[in-house]
C-alpha positions as CSV (number, residue, x, y, z in Angstrom):
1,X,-27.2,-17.1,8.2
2,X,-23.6,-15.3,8.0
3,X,-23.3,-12.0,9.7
4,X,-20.1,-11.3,7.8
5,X,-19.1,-8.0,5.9
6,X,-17.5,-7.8,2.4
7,X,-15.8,-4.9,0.0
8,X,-16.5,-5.9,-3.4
9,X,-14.8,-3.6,-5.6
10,X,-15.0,-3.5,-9.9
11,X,-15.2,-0.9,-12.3
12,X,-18.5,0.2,-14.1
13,X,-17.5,2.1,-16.8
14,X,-16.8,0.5,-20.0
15,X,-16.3,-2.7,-18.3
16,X,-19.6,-4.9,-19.1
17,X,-17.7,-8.4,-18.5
18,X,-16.4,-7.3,-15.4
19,X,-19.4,-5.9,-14.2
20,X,-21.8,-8.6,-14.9
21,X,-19.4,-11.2,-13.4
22,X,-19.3,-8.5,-10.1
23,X,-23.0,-8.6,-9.9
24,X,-23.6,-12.3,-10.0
25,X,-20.9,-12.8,-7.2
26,X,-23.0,-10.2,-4.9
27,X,-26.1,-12.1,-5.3
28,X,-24.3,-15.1,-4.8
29,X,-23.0,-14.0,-1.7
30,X,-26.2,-12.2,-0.4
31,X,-27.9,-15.6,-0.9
32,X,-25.5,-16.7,1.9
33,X,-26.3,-13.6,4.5
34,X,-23.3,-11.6,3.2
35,X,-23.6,-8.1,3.8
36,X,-21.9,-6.6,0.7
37,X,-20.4,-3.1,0.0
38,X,-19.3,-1.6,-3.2
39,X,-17.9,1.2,-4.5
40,X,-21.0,2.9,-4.6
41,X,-21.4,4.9,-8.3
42,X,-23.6,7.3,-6.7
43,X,-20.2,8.5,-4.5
44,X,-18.6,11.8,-6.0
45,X,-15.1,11.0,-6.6
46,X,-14.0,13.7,-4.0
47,X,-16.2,11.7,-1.3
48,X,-14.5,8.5,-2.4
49,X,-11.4,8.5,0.0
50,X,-13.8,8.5,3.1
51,X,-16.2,6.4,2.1
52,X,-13.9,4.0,1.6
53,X,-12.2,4.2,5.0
54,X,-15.4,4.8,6.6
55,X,-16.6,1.1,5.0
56,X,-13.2,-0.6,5.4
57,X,-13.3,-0.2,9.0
58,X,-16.3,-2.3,9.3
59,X,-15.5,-4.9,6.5
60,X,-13.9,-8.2,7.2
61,X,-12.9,-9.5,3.8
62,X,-11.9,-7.5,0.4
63,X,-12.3,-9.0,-2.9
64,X,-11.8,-7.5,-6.5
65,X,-13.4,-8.2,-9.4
66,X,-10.0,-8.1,-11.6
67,X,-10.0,-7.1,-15.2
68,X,-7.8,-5.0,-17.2
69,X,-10.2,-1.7,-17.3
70,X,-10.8,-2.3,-13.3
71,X,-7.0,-2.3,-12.8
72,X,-6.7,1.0,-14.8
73,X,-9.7,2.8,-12.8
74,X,-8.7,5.2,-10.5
75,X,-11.3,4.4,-7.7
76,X,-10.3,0.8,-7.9
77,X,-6.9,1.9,-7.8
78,X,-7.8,3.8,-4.6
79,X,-9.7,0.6,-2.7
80,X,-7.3,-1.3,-4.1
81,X,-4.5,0.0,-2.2
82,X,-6.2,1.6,0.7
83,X,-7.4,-2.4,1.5
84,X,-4.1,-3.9,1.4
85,X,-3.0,-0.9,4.2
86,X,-5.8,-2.0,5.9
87,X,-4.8,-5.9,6.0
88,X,-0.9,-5.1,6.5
89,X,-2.8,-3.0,9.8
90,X,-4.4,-6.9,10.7
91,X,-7.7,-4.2,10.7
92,X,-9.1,-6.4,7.9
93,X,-8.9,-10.4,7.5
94,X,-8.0,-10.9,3.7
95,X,-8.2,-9.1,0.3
96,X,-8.8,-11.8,-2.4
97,X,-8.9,-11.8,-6.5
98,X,-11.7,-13.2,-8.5
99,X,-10.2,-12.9,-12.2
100,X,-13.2,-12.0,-14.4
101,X,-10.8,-11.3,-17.2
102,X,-7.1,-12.4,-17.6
103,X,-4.7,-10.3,-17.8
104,X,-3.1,-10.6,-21.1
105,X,1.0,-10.9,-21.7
106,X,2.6,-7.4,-21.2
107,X,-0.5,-5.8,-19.0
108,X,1.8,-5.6,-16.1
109,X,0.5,-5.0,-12.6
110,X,2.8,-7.7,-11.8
111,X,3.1,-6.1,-8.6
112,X,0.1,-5.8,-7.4
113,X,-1.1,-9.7,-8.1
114,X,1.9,-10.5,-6.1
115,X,0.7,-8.6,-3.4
116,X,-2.7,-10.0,-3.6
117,X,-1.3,-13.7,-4.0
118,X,-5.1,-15.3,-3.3
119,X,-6.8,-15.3,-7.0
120,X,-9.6,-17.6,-8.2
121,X,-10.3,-17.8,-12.1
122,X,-13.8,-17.3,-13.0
123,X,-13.0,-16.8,-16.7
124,X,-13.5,-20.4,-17.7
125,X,-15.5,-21.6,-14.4
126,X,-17.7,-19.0,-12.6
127,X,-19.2,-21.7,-10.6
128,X,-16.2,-23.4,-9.5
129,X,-14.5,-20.2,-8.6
130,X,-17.1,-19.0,-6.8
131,X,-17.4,-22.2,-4.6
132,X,-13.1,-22.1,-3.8
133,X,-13.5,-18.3,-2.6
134,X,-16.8,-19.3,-0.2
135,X,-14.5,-22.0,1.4
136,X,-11.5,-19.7,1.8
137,X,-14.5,-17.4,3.5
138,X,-16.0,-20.0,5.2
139,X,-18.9,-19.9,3.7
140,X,-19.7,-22.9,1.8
141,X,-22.2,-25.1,3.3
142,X,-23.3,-27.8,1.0
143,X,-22.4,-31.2,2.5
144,X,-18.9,-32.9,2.8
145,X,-18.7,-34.3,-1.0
146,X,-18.5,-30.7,-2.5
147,X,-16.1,-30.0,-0.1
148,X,-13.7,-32.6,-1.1
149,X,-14.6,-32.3,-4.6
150,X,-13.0,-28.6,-4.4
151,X,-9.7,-29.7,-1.9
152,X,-6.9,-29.9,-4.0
153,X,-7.8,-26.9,-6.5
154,X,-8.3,-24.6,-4.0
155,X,-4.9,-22.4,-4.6
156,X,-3.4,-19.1,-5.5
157,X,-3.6,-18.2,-9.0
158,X,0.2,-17.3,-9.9
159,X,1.2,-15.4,-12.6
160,X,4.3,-16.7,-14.9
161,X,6.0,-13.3,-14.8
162,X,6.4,-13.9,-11.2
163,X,7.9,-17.6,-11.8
164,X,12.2,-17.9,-11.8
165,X,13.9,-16.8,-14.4
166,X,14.5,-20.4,-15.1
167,X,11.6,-22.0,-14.7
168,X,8.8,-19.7,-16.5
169,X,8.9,-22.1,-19.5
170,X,7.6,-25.0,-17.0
171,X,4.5,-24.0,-15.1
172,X,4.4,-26.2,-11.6
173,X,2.6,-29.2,-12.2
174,X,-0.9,-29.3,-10.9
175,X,-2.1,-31.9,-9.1
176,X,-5.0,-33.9,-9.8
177,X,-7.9,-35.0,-7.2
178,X,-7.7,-38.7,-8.0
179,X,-11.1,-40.5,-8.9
180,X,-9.9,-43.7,-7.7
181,X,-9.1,-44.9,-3.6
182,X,-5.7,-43.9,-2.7
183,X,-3.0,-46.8,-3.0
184,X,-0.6,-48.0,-0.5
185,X,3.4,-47.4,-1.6
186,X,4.1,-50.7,-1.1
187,X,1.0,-52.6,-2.5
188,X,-1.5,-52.4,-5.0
189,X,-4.3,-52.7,-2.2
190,X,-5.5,-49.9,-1.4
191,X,-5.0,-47.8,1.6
192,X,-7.1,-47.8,4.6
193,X,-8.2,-44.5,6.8
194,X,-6.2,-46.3,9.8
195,X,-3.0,-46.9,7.5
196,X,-2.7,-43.3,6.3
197,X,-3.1,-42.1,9.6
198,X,-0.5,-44.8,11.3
199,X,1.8,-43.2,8.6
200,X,1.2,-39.4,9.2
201,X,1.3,-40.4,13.1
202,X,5.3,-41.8,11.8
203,X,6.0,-38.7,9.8
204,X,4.6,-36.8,12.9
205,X,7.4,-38.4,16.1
206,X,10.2,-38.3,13.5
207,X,9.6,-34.2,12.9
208,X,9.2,-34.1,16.7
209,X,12.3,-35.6,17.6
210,X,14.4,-33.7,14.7
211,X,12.9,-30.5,16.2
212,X,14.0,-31.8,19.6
213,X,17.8,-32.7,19.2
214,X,18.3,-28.8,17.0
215,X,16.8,-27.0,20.2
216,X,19.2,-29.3,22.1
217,X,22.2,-28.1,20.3
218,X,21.1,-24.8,20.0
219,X,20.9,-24.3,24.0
220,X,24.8,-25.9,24.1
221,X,26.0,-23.4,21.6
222,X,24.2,-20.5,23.7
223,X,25.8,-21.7,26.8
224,X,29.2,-22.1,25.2
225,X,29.1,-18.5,23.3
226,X,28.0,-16.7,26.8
227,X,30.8,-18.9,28.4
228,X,33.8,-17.8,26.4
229,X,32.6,-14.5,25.2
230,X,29.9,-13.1,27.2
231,X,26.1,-12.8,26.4
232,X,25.4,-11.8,22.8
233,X,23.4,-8.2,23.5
234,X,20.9,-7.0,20.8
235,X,21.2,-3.1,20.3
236,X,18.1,-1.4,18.5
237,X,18.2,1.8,17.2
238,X,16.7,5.3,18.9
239,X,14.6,7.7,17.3
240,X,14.9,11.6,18.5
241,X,10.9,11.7,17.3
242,X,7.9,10.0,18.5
243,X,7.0,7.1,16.1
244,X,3.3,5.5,16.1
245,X,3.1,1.6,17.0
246,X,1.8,-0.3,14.5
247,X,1.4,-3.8,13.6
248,X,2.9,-2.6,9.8
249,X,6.0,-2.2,12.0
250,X,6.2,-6.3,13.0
251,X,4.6,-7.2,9.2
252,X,6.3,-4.0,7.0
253,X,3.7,-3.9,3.8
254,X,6.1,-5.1,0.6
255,X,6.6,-2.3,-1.1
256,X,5.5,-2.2,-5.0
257,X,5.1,-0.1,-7.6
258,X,2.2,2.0,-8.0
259,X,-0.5,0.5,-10.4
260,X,-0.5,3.6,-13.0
261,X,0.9,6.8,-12.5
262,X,-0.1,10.2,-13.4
263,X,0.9,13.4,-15.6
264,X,2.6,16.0,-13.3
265,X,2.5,18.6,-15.9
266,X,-1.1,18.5,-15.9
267,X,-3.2,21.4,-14.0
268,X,-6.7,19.8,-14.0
269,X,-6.9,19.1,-10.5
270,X,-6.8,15.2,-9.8
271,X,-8.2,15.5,-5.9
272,X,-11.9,16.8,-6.2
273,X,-13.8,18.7,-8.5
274,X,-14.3,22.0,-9.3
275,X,-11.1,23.7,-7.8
276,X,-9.5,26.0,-9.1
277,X,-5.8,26.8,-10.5
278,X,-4.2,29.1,-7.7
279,X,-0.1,28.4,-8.1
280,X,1.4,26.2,-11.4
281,X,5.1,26.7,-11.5
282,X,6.9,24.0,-13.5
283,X,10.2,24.7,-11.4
284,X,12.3,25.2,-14.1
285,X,14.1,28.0,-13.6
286,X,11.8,31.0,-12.6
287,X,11.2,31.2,-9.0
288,X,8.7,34.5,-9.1
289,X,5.3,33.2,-9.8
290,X,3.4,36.8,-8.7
291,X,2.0,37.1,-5.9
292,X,4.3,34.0,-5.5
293,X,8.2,33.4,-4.6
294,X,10.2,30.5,-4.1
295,X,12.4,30.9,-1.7
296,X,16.3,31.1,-3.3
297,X,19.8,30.9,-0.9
298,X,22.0,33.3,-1.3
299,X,24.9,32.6,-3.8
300,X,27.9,30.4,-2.3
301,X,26.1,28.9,0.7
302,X,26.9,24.9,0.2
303,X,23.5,23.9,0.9
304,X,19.6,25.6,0.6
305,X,17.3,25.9,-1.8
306,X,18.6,27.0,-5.3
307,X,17.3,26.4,-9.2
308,X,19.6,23.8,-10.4
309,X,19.2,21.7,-13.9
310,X,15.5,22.5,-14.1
311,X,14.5,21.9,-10.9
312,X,13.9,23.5,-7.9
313,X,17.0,21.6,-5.8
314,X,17.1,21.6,-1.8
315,X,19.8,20.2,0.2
316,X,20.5,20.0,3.9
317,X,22.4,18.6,6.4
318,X,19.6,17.3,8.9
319,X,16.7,18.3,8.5
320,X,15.2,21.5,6.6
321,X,12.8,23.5,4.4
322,X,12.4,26.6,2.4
323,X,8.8,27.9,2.2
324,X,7.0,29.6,-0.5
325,X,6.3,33.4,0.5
326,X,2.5,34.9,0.4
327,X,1.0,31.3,-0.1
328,X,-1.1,32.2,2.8
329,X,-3.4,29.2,1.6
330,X,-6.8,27.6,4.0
331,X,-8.8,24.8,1.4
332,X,-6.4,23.7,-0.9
333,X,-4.5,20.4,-3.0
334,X,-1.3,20.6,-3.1
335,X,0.9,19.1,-5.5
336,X,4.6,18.3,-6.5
337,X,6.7,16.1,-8.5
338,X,9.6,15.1,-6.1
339,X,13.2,12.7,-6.5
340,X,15.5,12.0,-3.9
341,X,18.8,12.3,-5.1
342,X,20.6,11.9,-1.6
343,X,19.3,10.5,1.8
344,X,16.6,8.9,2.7
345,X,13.4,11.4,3.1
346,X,11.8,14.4,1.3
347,X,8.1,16.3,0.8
348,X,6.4,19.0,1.5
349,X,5.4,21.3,4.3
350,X,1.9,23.4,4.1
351,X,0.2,25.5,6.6
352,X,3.1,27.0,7.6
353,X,3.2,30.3,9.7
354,X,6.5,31.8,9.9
355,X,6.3,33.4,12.8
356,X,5.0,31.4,15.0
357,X,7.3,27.9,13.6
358,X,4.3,25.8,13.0
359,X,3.3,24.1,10.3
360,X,2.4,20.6,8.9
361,X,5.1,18.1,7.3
362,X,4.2,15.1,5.1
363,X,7.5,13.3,3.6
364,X,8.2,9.7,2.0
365,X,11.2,7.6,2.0
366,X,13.1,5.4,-0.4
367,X,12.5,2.6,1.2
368,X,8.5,3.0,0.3
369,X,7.5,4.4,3.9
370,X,5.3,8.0,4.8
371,X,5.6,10.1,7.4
372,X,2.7,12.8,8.7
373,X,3.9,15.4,11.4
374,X,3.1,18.8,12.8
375,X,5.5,21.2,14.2
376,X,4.2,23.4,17.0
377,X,7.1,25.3,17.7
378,X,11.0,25.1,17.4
379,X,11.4,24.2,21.0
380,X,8.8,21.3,21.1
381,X,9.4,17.5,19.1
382,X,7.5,17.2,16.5
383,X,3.7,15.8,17.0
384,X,3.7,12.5,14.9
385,X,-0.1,12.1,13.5
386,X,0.8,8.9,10.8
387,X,2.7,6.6,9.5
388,X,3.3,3.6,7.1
389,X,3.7,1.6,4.5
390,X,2.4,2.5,0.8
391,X,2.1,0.4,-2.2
392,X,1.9,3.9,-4.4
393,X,5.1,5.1,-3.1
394,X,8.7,4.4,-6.5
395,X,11.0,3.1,-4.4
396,X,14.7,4.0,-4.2
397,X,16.9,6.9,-4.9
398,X,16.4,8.9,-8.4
399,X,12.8,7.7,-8.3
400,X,10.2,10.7,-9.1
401,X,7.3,10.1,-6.9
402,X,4.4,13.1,-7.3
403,X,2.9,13.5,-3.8
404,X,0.0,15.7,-2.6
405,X,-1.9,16.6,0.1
406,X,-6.1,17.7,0.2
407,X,-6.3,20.0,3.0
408,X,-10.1,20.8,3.5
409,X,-10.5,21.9,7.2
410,X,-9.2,19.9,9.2
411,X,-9.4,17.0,7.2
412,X,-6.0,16.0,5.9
413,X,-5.8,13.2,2.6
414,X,-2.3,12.6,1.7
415,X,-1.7,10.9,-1.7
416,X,1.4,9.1,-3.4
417,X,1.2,9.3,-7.6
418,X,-2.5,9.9,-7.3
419,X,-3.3,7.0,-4.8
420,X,-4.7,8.3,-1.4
421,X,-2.0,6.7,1.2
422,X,-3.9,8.2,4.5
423,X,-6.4,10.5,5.9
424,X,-6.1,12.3,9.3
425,X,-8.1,14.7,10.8
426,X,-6.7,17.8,12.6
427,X,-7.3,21.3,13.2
428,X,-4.3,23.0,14.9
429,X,-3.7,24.7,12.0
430,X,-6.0,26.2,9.4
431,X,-4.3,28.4,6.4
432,X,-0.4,29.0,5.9
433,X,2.3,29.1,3.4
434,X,3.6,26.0,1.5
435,X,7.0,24.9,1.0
436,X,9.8,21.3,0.6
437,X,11.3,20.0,3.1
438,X,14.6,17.2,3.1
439,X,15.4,14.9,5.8
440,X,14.0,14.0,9.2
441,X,14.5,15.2,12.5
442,X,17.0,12.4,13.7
443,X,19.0,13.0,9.9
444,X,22.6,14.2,10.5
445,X,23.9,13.1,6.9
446,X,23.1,15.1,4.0
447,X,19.7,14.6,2.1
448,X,18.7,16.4,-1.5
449,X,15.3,16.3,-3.8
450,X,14.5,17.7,-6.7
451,X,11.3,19.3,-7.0
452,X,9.3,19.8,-10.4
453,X,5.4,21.1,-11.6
454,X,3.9,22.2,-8.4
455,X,0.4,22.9,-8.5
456,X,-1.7,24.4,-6.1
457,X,-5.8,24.3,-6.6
458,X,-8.1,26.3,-4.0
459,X,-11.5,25.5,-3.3
């Protein structure tokens, strides 16, 4: 019996199809000594986010059940992108598709099927589907014929969106297990075992000696480069701030745009239930928000923290923040709609003392990465406690991204356009003021963000 671990996740409501196709793949795969986890219903959505990593870390394989209502739930969306984090990480083995429901033409989500490439239809088939993901898990024991009876079908399902251009009015030609003995090329008998191997053993010395003569020449043009202009040398760049190794580093996580976004304007809090409404300033114009103030730079300075077009616009040259006075907040969501119109980095800071210069930083990039920090005072680097990759994270400059962070003790849940990114755990700090900040502590160009509808909801 298998001793392996698997995530299945679906959605339960309103999705009868999906669900009934999730439940007969569990007891399909429990038949087989699969341990299987779920997104458990009985989970309160505020629990959700560590459940999931708690279960992820002991989960080899993650598979969803894909239909159109699963790709629109927002705990799906959650396991969803916390498992591809944990697979860019090498911490799990695989996330796989089983298609319950197709996605019809204009659906999108083209994004995230291209970042989970290994899809098996079960629309048409169930059976056959089924039996291509237990081989890809290695779990299909039932002799060598249904074995070969699957090779050949056993592939990615690939959308046409994600086909060229110009070739989305050809699909690629599949390729049929022939019925019949294979034929030699140059006779009508057919081909023996020992005469398909003579030929792959041919195929075999003429790659090895093509792969010989280009390291050959490679060597000579080495030597005759370090001979007339000295050895080539390889500079990589310094960071002024600790970074934290990863194997996302060597493998950087394709970055893709979140599945389904969400209204910033709202102030139902999206992060746990039953919070309520302690700061909602839409950032238009009016900076007191009694007992709150945004900070405002006096008149003429060329950069600071000013209300500009609507927004609440911050500029610096290297990095800096402007806090928001008497936000003197301990249990608390914090949310804000955010674009980068210059640079590279922006976010937010909470848990700020003023005083003492500490506080917490969590920023995002335009090139899709996140960066978690704390600041213990003005004379010591800053303490780098994550960083990463995130699917949920627009990409690129002019790009409104609404991040957030959940601050209950000293549990920390960051989140990117409602999709949890990372969770940390640390209690240096427990209440403070709440601010933006622009650029990072090795920036010396200029970085500005616009800032619009922050929200803040205590618990």
């Amino acid at each position: 019996m298998s001793s392996m671990r698997i995530f299945v996740s679906y959605s339960l409501a309103g999705d009868e199809r999906g669900a009934e196709c999730a439940r007969r793949f569990i007891a399909d795969l429990k038949t087989r000594g699969v341990e299987v986890i779920t997104d458990n219903e009985h989970i309160p959505d505020k629990h959700l986010i560590s459940y999931l990593y708690r279960e992820f870390g002991r989960c080899e394989y993650f598979i969803l059940i894909q239909t159109p209502q699963s790709l629109q739930s927002w705990r799906v969306q959650n396991a969803v992108n916390l498992a591809l984090q944990e697979v860019a990480l090498q911490r799990m083995r695989g996330a796989l598709r089983l298609i319950a429901i197709p996605l019809a033409a204009g659906d999108g989500h083209l994004h995230l099927l291209q970042a989970m490439p290994r899809a098996f239809d079960a629309s048409e088939d169930y059976s056959r589907a089924r039996d291509e993901v237990l081989l890809e898990l290695g779990l299909l024991h039932q002799g060598v014929e249904a074995v070969e009876s699957l090779r050949g079908l056993h592939r990615p399902v690939i959308p046409p969106e994600s086909y060229p251009a110009d070739q989305r009015t050809q699909r690629p030609a599949i390729q049929q297990v022939p019925s019949s003995p294979a034929f030699s090329q140059y006779n009508d008998r057919p081909a023996t075992p020992r005469a398909r191997l003579a030929g792959r053993c041919l195929w075999v010395r003429l790659a090895g000696g093509m792969i010989a003569v280009a390291l050959i020449l490679g060597v000579t043009l080495v030597a005759m480069q370090a001979t007339h202009h000295g050895m080539l040398t390889v500079v990589q760049p310094q960071r002024t701030f600790p970074r934290i190794s990863t194997s996302s580093d060597a493998h950087p996580t394709p970055a893709i745009t979140v599945i389904s976004g969400i209204n910033p304007q709202s102030t139902v809090d999206p992060y746990g239930a039953g919070n309520t409404l302690a700061l909602s300033n839409d950032l238009t114009g009016e900076n007191n928000s009694p007992p709150y103030q945004w900070y405002v730079s006096p008149h003429g300075q060329a950069h600071g923290c000013f209300f500009i077009n609507h927004t609440y616009d911050m500029s610096s040259q290297g990095p800096n923040y402007c806090a928001v006075y008497n936000t003197n907040f301990a249990n608390f969501a914090y949310q804000i709609q955010m674009e980068i119109v210059q640079g590279q980095a922006g976010g937010i800071i909470f848990r700020d003392n003023g005083t003492a210069s500490t506080y917490y930083i969590f920023e995002i990039t335009t090139s899709g990465r996140f960066f978690v920090l704390r600041i213990d005072s003005l004379h010591t680097a800053p303490v780098q406690l994550g960083a990463g990759s995130s699917f949920a994270i627009h990409t690129g400059l002019g790009i409104s991204n609404v991040i957030a962070v959940d601050a209950n003790g000293s549990l920390l849940t960051f989140y990117a356009n409602a999709i949890t990114i990372a969770q940390i755990r640390d209690s240096h700090y427990d209440s403070g003021n709440i601010g933006v900040i622009v650029g990072q502590p090795n920036d010396q160009g200029v970085t500005e963000a616009a800032y619009t509808y922050a929200r803040v909801w205590t618990m």
